[in-house]
Structures are given as C-alpha cells and as structure tokens.
N, C-alpha and C positions, 0 to 999 in steps of 0.2 A: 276761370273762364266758364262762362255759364253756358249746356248743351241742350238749350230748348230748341228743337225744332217744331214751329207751330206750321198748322196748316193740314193738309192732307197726304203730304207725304210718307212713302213707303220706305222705314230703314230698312236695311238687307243686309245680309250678310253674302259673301261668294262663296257657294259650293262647289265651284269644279275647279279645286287649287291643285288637281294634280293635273289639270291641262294645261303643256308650257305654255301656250300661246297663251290663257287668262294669265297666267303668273309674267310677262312678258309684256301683258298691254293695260297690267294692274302697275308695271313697274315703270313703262314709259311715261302714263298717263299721270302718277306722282310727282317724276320730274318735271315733266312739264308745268305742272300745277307749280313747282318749286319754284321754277327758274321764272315762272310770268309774274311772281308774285317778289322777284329781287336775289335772287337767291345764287349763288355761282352757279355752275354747270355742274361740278365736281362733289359741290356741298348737296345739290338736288340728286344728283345721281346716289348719292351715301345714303341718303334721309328717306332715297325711292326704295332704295332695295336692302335696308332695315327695316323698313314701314313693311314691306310686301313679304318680308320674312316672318316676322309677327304676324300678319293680319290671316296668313293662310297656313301658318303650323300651329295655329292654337285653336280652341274652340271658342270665341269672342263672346260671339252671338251679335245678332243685329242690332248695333248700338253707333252712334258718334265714336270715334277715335280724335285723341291729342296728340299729333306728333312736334316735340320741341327741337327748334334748331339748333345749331352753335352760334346761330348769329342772334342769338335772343327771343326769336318772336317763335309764338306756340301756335300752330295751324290748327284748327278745327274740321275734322273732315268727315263723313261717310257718305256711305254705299245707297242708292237709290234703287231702287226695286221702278221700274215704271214701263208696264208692259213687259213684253216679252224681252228688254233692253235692260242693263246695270251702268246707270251713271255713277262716277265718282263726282260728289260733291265738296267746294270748297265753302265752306259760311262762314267761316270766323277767323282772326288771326287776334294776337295779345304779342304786344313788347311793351312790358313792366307794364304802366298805365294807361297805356293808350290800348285801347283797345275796338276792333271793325267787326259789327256782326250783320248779316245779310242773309235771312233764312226767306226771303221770297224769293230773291230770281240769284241767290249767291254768288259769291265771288270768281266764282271759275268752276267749269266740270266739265269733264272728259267724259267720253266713251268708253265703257268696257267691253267692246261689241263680241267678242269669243269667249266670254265669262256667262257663268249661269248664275243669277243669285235667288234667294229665298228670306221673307220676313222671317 
C-alpha cells in the first residue's frame, strides 16, 4: 500500500495520550471508521483499541499508520493537524489487489475534539 499523502496537509501526531478522554474518542472514532467501512462491531472495537494502544504507548512520530484486519483489508489511516482541531483520517484501504486510495476529501474522518496533536 502506498502512503503518499499529497497536498497541504498536516501529519500529527497526538500528544495528550495520557488524557482518558483523547485515549477514549481516539478509540470510539476507530471503531467507527471500522464498522462504516463493513467491519463487525466486535472486530472494530478489537482493531480500535489495539490501534489506540500502539498509537499512544509508543513514540511513532507524525506519520500514516496500517492497521490490518482479520477480515483482510489493510486500512490506511492518520492523524490531521488542522487548526487548533486533530482529525483522524481514513485514505486508503487494500484487500489483496483491489486496492481504494482517496487522499483529497478521504474516505472517512472523525473528530478528535479532546486530543491535542503536533506535526
């Protein structure tokens, strides 16, 4: 899967992972993204709060993340910086060859609105 984001867009990364409420509406806004895109409920909720576990116990750095399902397809996703606001963006997904990328208006994005982030 290829992670070009073109344009003007801000990667970010989230800095306040020790505030529940970011670790909470980093974790709803995943599932959500999971389950709009076909996903169980069950299977988004595993893939939200394994993603949000990585994403804020490690030091990444402002970069696209791959999170792969069990149901095949590999989601493309990061962290928007825009304004004073941290959108979670979804641009790309992959099952085997088929592959959807959408780096102008992407596929899906949430709100991080209690999250601070930084490029």
């Amino acid at each position: 899967m290829s992670l070009v984001i073109a344009g003007c867009t801000t990667v970010a990364q989230i800095n306040t992972a020790s505030v529940p409420a970011c670790r909470q509406a980093l974790d709803d806004g995943l599932a959500r993204i999971f389950e709009s895109q076909g996903e169980s409920a069950a299977v988004a909720r595993q893939l939200a709060a394994s993603t949000t576990s990585s994403l804020l116990s490690g030091n990444l750095g402002p970069r696209p993340f791959v999170v792969p399902s069990p149901s095949g397809v590999d989601y493309g996703l990061f962290i928007q910086q825009d304004g004073a606001v941290c959108l979670l963006r979804l641009f790309g997904r992959q099952k085997g060859l088929v592959s959807y990328t959408n780096n102008l208006t992407y596929i899906a994005t949430q709100p991080l609105a209690p999250c601070g982030c930084a490029p």
